[in-house]
C-alpha positions as CSV (number, residue, x, y, z in Angstrom):
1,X,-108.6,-189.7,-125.1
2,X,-110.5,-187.1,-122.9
3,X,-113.9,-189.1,-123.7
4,X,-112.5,-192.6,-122.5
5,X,-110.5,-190.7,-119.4
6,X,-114.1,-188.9,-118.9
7,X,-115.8,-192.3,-119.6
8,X,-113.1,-194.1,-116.8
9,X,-113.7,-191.4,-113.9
10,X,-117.2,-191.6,-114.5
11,X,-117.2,-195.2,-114.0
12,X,-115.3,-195.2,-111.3
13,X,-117.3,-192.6,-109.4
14,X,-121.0,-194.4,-110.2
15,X,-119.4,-197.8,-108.9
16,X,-117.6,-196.4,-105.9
17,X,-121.4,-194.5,-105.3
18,X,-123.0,-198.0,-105.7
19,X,-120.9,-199.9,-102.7
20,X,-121.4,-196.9,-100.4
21,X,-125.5,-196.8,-101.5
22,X,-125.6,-201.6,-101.1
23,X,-123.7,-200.8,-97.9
24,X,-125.8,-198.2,-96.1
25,X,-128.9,-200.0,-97.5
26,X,-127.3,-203.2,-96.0
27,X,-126.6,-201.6,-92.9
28,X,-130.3,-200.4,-92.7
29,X,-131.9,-203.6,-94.1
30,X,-129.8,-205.6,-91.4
31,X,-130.5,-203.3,-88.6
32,X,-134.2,-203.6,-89.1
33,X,-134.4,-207.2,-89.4
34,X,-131.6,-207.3,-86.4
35,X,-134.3,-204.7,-84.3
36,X,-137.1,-206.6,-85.2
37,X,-135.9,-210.1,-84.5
38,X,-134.8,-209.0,-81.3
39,X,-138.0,-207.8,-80.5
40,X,-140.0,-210.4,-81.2
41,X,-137.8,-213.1,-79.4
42,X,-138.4,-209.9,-76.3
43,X,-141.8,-210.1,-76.8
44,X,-142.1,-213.7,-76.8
45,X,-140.0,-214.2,-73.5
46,X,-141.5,-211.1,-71.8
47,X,-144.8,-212.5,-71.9
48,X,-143.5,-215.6,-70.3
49,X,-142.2,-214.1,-67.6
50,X,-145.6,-211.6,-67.5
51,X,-147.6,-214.8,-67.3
52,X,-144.9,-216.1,-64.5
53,X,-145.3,-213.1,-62.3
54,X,-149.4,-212.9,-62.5
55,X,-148.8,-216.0,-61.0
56,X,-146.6,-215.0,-58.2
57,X,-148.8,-211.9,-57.7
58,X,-151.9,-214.1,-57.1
59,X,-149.9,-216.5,-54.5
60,X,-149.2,-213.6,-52.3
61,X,-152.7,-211.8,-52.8
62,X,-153.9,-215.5,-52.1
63,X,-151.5,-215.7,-48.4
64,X,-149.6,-218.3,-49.9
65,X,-146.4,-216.7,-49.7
66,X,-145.6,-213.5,-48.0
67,X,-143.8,-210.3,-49.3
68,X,-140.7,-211.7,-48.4
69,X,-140.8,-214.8,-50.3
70,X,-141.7,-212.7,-53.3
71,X,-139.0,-210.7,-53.2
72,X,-137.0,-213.9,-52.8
73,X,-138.8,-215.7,-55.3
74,X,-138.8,-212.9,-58.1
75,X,-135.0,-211.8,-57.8
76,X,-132.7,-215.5,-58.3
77,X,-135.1,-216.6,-60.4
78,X,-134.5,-214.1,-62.9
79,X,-131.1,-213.5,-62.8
80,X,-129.7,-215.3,-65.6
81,X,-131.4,-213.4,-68.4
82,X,-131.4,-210.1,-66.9
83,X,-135.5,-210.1,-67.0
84,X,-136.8,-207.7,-64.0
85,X,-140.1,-207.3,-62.4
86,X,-142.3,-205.0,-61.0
87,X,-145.5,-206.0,-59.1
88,X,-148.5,-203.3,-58.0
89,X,-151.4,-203.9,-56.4
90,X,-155.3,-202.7,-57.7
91,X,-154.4,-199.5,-57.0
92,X,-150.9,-199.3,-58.7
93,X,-149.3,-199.1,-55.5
94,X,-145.6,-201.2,-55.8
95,X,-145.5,-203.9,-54.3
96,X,-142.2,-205.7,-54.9
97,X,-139.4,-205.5,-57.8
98,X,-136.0,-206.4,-58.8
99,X,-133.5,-204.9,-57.4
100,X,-131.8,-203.8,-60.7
101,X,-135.0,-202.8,-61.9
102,X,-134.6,-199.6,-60.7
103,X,-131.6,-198.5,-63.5
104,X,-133.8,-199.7,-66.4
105,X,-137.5,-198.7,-65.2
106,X,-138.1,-194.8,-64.0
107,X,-140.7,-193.3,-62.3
108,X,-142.2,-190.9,-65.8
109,X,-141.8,-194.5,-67.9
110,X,-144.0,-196.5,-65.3
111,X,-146.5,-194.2,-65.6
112,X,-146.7,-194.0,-69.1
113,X,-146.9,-198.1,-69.1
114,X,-150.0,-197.3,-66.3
115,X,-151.8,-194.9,-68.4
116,X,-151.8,-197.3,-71.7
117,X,-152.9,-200.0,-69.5
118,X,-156.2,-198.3,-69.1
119,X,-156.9,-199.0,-72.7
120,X,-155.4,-202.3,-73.5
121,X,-154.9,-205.2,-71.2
122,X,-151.0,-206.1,-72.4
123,X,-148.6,-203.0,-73.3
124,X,-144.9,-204.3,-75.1
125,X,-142.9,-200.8,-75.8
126,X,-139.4,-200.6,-76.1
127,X,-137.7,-198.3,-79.4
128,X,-133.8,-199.1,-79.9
129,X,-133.8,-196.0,-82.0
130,X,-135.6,-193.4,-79.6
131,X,-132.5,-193.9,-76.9
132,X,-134.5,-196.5,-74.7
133,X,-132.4,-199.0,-72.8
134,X,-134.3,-201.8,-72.4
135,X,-137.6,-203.9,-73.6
136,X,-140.9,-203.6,-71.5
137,X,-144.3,-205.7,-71.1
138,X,-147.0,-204.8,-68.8
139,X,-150.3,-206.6,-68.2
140,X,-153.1,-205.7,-66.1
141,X,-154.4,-208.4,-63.2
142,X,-157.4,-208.3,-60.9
143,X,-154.9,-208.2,-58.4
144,X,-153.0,-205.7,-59.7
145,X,-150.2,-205.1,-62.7
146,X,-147.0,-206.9,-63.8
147,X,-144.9,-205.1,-65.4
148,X,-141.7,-207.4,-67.1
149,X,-138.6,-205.7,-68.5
150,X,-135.2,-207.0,-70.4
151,X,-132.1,-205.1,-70.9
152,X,-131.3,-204.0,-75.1
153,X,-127.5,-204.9,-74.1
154,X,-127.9,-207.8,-76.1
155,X,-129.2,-205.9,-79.3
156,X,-126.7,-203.3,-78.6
157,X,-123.9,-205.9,-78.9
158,X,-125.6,-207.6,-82.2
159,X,-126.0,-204.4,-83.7
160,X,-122.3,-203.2,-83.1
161,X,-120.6,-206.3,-84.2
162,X,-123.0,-205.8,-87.4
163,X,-121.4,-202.8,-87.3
164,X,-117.8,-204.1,-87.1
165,X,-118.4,-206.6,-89.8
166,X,-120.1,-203.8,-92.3
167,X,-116.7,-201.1,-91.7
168,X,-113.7,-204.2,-91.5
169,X,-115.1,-205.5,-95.3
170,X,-116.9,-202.6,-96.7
171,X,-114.5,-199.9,-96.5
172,X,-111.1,-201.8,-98.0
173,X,-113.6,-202.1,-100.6
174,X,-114.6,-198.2,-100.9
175,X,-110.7,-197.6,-100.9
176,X,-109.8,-199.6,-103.0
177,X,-112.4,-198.3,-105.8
178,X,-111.2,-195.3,-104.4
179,X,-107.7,-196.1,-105.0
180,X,-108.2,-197.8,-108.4
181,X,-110.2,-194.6,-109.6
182,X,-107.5,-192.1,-108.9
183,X,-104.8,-193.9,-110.1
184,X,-106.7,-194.8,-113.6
185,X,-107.5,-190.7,-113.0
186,X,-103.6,-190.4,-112.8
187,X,-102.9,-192.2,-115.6
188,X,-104.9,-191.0,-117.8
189,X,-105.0,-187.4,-117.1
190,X,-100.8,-187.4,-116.6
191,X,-100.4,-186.7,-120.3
192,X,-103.0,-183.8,-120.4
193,X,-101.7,-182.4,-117.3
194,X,-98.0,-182.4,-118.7
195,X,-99.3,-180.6,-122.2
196,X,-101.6,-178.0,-119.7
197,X,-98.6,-177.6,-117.8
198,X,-96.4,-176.9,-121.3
199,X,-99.1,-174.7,-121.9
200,X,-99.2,-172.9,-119.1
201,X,-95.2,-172.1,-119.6
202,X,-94.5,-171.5,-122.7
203,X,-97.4,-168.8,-122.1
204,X,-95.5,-167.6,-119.9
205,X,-92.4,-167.0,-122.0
206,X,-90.1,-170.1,-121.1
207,X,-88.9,-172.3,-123.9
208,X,-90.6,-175.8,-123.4
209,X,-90.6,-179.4,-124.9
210,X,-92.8,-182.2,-124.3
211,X,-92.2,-185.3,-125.0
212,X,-93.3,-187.3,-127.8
213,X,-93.9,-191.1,-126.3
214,X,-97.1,-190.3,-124.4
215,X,-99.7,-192.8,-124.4
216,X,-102.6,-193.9,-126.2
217,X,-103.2,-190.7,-129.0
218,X,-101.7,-188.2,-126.7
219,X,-98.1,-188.7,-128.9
220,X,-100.0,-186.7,-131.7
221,X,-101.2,-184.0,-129.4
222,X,-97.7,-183.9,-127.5
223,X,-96.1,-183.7,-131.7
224,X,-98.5,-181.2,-132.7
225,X,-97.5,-178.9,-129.2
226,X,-93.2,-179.2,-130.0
227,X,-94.8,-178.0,-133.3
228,X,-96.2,-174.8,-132.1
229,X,-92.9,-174.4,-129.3
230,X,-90.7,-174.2,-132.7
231,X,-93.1,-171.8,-134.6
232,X,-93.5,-169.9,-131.4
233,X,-89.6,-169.9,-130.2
234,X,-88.9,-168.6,-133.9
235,X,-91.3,-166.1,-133.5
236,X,-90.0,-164.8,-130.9
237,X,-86.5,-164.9,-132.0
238,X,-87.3,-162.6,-135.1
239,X,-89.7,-160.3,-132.7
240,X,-86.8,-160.1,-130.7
241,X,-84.3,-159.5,-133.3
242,X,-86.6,-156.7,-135.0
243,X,-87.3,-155.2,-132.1
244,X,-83.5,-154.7,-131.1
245,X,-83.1,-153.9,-134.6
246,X,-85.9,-150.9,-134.3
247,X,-84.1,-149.9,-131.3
248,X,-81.0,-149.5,-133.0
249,X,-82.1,-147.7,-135.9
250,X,-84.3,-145.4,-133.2
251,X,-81.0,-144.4,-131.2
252,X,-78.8,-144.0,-135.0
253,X,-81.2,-141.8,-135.5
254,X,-80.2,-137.8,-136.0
255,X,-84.2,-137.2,-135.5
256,X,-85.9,-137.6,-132.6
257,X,-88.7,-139.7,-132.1
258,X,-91.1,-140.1,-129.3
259,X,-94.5,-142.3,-129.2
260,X,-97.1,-142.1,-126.6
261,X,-100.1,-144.4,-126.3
262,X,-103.5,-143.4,-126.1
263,X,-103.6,-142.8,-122.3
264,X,-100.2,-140.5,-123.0
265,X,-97.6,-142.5,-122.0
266,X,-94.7,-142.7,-123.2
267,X,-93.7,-145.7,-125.4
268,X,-91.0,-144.8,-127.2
269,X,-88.2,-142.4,-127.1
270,X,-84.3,-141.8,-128.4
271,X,-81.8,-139.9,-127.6
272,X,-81.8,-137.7,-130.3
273,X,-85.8,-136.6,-129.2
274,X,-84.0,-136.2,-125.5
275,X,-81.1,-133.7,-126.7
276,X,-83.2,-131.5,-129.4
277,X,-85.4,-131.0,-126.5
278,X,-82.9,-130.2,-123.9
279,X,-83.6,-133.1,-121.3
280,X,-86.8,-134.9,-119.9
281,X,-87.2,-131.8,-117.5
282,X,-87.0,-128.9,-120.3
283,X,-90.0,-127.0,-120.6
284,X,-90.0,-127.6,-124.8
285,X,-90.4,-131.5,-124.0
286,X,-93.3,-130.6,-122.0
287,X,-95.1,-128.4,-124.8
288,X,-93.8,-131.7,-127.1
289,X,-95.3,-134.0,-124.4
290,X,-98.9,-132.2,-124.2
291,X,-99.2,-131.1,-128.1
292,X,-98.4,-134.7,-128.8
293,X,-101.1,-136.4,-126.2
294,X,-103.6,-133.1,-127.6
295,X,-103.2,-134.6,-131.4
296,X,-104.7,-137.9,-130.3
297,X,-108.1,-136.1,-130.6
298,X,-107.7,-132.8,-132.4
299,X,-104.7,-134.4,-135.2
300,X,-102.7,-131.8,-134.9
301,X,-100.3,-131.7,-138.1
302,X,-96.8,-130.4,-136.5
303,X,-95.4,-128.1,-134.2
304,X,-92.6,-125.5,-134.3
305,X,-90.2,-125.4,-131.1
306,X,-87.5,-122.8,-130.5
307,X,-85.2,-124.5,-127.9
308,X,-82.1,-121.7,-127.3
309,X,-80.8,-120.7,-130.9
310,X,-82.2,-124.0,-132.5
311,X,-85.8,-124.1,-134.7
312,X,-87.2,-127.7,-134.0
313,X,-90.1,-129.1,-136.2
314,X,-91.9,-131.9,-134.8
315,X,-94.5,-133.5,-137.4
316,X,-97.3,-135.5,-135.6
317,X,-99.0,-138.6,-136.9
318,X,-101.4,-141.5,-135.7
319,X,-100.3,-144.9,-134.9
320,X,-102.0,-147.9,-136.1
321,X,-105.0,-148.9,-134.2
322,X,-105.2,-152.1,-131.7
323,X,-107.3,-154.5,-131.4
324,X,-109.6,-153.0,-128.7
325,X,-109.9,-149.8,-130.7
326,X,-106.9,-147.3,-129.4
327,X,-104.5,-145.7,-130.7
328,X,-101.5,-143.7,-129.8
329,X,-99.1,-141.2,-131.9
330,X,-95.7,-140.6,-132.7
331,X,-93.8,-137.4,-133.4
332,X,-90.8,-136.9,-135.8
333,X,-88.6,-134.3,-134.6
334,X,-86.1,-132.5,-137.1
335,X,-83.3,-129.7,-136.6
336,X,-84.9,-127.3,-139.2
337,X,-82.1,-124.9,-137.8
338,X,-79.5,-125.1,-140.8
339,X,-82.0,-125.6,-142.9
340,X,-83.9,-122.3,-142.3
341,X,-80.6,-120.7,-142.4
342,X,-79.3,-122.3,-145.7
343,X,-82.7,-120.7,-147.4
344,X,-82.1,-117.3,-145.9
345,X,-78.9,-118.0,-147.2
346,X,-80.0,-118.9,-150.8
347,X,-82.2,-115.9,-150.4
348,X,-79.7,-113.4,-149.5
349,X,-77.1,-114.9,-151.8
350,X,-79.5,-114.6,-154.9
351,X,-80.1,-110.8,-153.6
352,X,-76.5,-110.3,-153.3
353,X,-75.7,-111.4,-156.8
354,X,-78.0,-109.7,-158.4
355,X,-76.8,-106.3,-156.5
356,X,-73.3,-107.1,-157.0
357,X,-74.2,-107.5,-160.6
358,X,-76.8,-104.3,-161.0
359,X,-74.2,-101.8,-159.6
360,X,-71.2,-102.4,-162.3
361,X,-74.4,-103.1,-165.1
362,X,-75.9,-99.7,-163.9
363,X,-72.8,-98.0,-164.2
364,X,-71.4,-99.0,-167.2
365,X,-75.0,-98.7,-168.7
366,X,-75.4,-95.1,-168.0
367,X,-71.8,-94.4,-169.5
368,X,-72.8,-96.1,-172.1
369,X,-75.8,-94.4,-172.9
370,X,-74.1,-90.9,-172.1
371,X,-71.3,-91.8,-175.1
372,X,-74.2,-93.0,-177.1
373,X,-75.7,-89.9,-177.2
374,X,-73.0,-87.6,-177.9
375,X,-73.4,-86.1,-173.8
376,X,-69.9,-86.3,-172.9
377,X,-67.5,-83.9,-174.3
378,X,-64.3,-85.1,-176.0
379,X,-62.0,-84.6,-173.3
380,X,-64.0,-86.8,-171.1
381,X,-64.4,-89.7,-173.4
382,X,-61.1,-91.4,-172.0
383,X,-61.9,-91.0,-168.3
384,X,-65.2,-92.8,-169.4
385,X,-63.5,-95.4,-170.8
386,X,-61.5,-95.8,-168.5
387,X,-64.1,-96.0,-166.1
388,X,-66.1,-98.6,-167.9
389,X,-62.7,-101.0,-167.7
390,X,-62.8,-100.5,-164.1
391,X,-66.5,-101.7,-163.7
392,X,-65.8,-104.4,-166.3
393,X,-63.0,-105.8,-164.2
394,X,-65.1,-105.7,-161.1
395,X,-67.4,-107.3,-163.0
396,X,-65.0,-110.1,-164.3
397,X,-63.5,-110.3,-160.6
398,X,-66.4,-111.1,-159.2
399,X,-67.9,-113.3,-162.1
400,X,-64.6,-115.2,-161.4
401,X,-64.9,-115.7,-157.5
402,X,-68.5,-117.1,-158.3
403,X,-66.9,-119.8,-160.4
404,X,-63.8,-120.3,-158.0
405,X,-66.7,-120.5,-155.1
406,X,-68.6,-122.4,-157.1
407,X,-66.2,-124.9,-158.3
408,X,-65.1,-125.6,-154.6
409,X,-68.1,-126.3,-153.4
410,X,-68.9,-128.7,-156.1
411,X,-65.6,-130.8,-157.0
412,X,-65.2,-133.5,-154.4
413,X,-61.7,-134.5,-155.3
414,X,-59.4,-133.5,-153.0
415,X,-56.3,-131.0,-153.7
416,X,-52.6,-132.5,-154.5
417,X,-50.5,-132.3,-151.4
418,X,-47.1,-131.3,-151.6
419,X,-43.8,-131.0,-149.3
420,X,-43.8,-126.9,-149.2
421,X,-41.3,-124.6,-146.9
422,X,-43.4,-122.5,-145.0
423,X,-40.5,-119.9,-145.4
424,X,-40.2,-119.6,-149.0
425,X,-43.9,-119.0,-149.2
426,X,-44.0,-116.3,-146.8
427,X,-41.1,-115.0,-148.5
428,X,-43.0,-114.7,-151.5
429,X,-45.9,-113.2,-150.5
430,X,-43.9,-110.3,-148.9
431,X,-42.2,-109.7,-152.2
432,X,-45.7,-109.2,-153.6
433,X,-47.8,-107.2,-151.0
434,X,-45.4,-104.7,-149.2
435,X,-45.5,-102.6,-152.6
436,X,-49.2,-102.3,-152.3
437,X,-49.0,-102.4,-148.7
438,X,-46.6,-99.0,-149.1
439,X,-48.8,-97.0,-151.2
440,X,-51.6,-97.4,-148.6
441,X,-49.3,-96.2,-145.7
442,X,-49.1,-99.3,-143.8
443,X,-45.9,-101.3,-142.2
444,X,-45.4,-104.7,-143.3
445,X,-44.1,-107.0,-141.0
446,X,-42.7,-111.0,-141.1
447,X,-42.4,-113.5,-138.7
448,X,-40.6,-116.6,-139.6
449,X,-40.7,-120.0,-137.3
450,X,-38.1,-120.8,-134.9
451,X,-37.8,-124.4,-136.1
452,X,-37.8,-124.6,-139.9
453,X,-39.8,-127.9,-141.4
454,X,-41.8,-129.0,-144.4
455,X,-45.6,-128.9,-144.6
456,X,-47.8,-130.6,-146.5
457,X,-50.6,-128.7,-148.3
458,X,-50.9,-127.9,-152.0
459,X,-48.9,-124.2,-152.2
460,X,-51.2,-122.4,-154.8
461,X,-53.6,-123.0,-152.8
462,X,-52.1,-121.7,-149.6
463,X,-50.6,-118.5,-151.1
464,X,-53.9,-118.0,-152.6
465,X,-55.8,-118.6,-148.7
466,X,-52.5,-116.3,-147.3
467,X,-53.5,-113.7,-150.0
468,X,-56.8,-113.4,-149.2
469,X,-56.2,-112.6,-145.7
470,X,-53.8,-110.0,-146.9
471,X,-55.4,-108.1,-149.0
472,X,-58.6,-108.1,-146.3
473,X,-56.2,-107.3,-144.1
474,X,-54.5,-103.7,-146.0
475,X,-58.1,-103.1,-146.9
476,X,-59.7,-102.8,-143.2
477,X,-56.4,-101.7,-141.5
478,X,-56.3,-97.6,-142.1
479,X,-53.2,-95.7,-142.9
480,X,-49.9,-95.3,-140.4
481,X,-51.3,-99.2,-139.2
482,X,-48.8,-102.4,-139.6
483,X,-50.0,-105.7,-141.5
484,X,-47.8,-109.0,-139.9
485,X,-47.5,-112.2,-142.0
486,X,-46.0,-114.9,-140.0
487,X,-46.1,-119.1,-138.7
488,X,-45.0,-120.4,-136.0
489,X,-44.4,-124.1,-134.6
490,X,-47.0,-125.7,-132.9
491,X,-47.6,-129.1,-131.5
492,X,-50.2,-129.9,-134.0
493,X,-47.7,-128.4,-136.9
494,X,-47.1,-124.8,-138.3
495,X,-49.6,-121.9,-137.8
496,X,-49.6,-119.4,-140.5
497,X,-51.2,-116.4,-139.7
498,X,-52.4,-112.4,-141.1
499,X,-52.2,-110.1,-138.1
500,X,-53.4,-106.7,-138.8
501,X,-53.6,-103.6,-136.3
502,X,-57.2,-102.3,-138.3
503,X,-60.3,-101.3,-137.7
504,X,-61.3,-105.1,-136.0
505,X,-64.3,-107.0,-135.6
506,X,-67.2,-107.6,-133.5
507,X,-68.5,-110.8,-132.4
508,X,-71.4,-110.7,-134.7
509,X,-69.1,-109.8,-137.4
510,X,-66.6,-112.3,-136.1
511,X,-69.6,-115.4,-136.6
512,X,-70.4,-113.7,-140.1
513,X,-67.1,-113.3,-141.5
514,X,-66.9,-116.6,-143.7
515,X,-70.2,-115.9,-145.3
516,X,-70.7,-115.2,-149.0
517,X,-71.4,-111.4,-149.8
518,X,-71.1,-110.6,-145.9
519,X,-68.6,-107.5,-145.6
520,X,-68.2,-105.2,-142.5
521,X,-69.0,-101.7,-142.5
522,X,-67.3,-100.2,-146.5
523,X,-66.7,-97.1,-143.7
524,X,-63.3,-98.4,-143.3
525,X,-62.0,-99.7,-146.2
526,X,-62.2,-100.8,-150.1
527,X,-65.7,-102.2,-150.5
528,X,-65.4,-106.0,-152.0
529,X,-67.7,-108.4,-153.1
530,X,-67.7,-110.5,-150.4
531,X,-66.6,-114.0,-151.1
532,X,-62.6,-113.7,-150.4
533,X,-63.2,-115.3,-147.0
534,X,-65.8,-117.4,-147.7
535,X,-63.4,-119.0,-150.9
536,X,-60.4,-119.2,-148.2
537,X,-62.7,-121.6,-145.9
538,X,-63.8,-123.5,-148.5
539,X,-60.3,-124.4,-149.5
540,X,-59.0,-125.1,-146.1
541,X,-61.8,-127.0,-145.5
542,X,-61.1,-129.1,-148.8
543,X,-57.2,-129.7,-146.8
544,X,-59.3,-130.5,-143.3
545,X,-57.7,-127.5,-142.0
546,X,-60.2,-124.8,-139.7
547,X,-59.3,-120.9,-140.1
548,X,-60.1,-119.0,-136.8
549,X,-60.1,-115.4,-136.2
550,X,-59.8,-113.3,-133.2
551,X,-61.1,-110.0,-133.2
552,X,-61.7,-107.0,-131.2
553,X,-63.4,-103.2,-132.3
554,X,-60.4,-100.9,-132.6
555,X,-57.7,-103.5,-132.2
556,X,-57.5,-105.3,-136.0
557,X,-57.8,-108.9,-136.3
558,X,-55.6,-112.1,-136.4
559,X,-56.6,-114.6,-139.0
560,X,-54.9,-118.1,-138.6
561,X,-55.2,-122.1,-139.4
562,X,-52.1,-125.0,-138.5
563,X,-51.2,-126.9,-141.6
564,X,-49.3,-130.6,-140.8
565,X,-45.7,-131.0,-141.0
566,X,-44.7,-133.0,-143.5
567,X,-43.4,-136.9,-142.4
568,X,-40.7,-138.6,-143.8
């Protein structure tokens, strides 16, 4: 297709070149023959009319007629073809002429007729092309010089209605060529231009269809094109839905990611790498910012950020590289705050076992060894014993809060719920505690809700939570002090709560309290292992219930947590 359409313009083009090269070769062939012939017939009738006036010059040089009667006898004679004469004497003085002899015949042109008389005896000059306006013929005499002249009017007019002729059937014929060669162009190329055109926009993103009738073998061309749009549309479609997928998992994302090309800007970010770093204008996503664009070249492996109370890590690593040789990178950012704290936490917890676990071993081993040995007397055997029952309890205790602990944190069922009176249980527990409560010198107090209802929570379980905060309670509150176990309605449901007027807490205490093995200062009270609190969180949090405390030094503590009320 593009050789016969190459083939067609080509043809058109060398045919349109050969009527313009026949007509300006006609025109020049025609205008020669037109100058010449014109010339010739000039030169033939000139010399007539030269021969005429030698004639007339000799009849006045002879007396026979006077100047008058050749002036008379040169201008009506003449008239009808437009010849003029001019008439000199010997000496090239002028003797008579035409009267319109004068427009045609100038003063520098008669003497450059004299001077090639005066080698030859007949001089014909007149060029159409040079500008001149008229033919001339001079011929010297003994009597003098005749000079004959004739108008180019004549030729003028041939040569312009040549002219006229040549432009009214030469140039339809140019446009039409003209006009065929275009249109075939038109034709042809229409098909081509439509799939450059398809080309041009479906390069430029837009979704385009050609059709599929074209002519000649164009069909297969404009076939093979819809072909492409489909593969290309599809593409696109599954670009477009993995990118919006990638940006979805990006922003789901509890890391943070951020990619920079190789020039350092930014080509990716979510908002999880935004709010670890505290904000575009933070100083930390700065340091992130420069470290990240500084591992293009020196591959940096990661980078530790403290941002407030948070430990960031940010791993580095290189993108793939493009086509032209570049490459950017892309950093991973991870809260490593809990995590760092959950292996202090391992570590300190393993420490704290094994202490817990060395001080009852050590003691009962060195009693042990002492009534091995036969170093303690009779009379001290019992208190010996009795003291080895005592570390063996504590032993047992805290074996058994480990495996109450542990248990907790690994069962994932949650506890049965029950319909419980929040009055009855409170009841309960004082029946229990205000004995032990009375031999330590304290006051125990009760405070019952205004509005009596029915909760739902498992009741072991929350006598058990309620007795741990009592007993921590009587043990940090010193003697002549008051210990109040209450609930009280709330919006949310009833609050039960361990009020105690003791020794208190301060607020790094207060963040601390729930851990396992964390106690307060043994100063001021019984020392424990430990894990009561941190077994009374773990089983409110297994009943979604939060326990708060409010504290202050020297003003005891108030432990408390709302459980539901129980719907009908």
């Amino acid at each position: 297709m593009r050789k016969l359409q190459a083939f067609l313009r080509g043809l058109m083009l060398v045919a349109t070149l050969c009527i313009v090269v026949v007509t300006v070769t006609l025109y020049i062939i025609c205008n020669a023959i037109i100058r010449r012939s014109y010339a010739d017939m000039s030169r033939e009738e000139l010399l007539g009319s030269v021969r005429m006036g030698q004639e007339l010059l000799s009849e006045y040089r002879e007396g026979k007629i006077d100047l008058a009667q050749l002036h008379e006898e040169i201008n009506p004679r003449f008239r009808h073809d437009d010849v003029f004469f001019l008439l000199t004497d010997e000496n090239g003085t002028v003797l008579d002429r035409t009267d319109h002899a004068v427009s045609y015949l100038n003063e520098e042109r008669l003497a450059q007729l004299v001077k090639q008389l005066e080698t030859a005896d007949t001089v014909f000059d007149g060029q159409p092309e040079t500008g001149d306006t008229c033919f001339l013929m001079a011929a010297r005499h003994a009597q003098g010089m005749v000079i004959a002249g004739k108008p180019m009017l004549p030729y003028d007019s041939a040569v312009r209605g040549f002219r006229a002729t040549l432009i009214t059937y030469m140039v339809p014929v140019m446009l039409v060529m003209l006009g065929i060669t275009m249109a075939l162009s038109m034709y042809m190329g229409r098909p081509a231009n439509e799939i450059v055109n398809a080309v041009q926009r479906l390069s430029e993103g837009e979704d385009v269809h050609v059709s599929e009738s074209l002519p000649m073998e164009m069909d297969k061309a404009g076939r093979a094109f819809n072909r492409i749009a489909r593969t290309m549309r599809k593409a696109k479609g599954d670009l477009k839905y993995e990118r919006n997928t990638f940006a979805l998992v990006l922003a789901g994302l509890n890391e943070g990611v951020i990619a920079v090309s190789e020039d350092g800007a930014v080509l990716h970010e979510n908002k999880a790498a935004i709010k670890l770093l505290g904000g575009r204008e933070s100083k930390s996503y700065a340091q992130l910012h420069a470290e990240l664009f500084r591992s293009l070249e020196e591959r940096t492996p990661a980078l530790r950020l403290k941002v407030g109370d948070a430990t960031l890590l940010a791993v580095f690593s290189p993108l793939p590289v493009r086509e032209e040789g570049k490459r950017g990178a892309i950093a991973m950012i991870r809260d490593i705050t809990e995590q760092e704290r959950l292996e202090i936490t391992r570590r300190d917890y393993v420490a704290n076992i094994s202490h817990e676990l060395r001080t009852p071993l050590a003691s009962m081993r060195g009693i042990a060894e002492g009534l091995r040995d036969g170093l303690v007397e009779e009379k001290d055997k019992q208190r010996y014993y009795e003291m080895i029952v005592t570390e063996v309890h504590r032993l047992s205790r805290l074996v058994n809060d480990l495996l109450e602990l542990s248990h907790l944190q690994a069962s994932s069922s949650a506890f049965e719920m029950e319909k419980v009176d929040p009055a009855e249980t409170l009841y309960e527990l004082m029946d229990r505690t205000e004995r032990l409560a009375g031999e330590k010198g304290l006051e125990m107090k009760m405070e019952l809700p205004e509005k009596a209802v029915k909760v739902k929570t498992n009741e072991d379980r929350l006598q058990q939570v309620l007795t741990i905060l009592l007993d921590n309670a009587i043990k940090y509150t010193p003697a002549g002090g008051n210990v109040t176990l209450g609930a009280r309605n709330v919006p949310e449901g009833v609050r039960f709560f361990v009020r105690d007027s003791g020794v208190g807490m301060d607020e790094y205490t207060v963040r601390h309290a729930f851990e396992r093995f964390y106690q307060a200062d043994p100063s001021h009270g019984a020392k424990g292992s430990g894990l009561g609190l941190s077994i009374a969180k773990e089983i409110l949090q297994k009943m979604n219930i939060k326990i708060r405390v409010d504290s202050e030094p020297g003003k005891g503590s108030e432990f408390y947590f709302t459980v539901p009320v129980w719907e009908a």
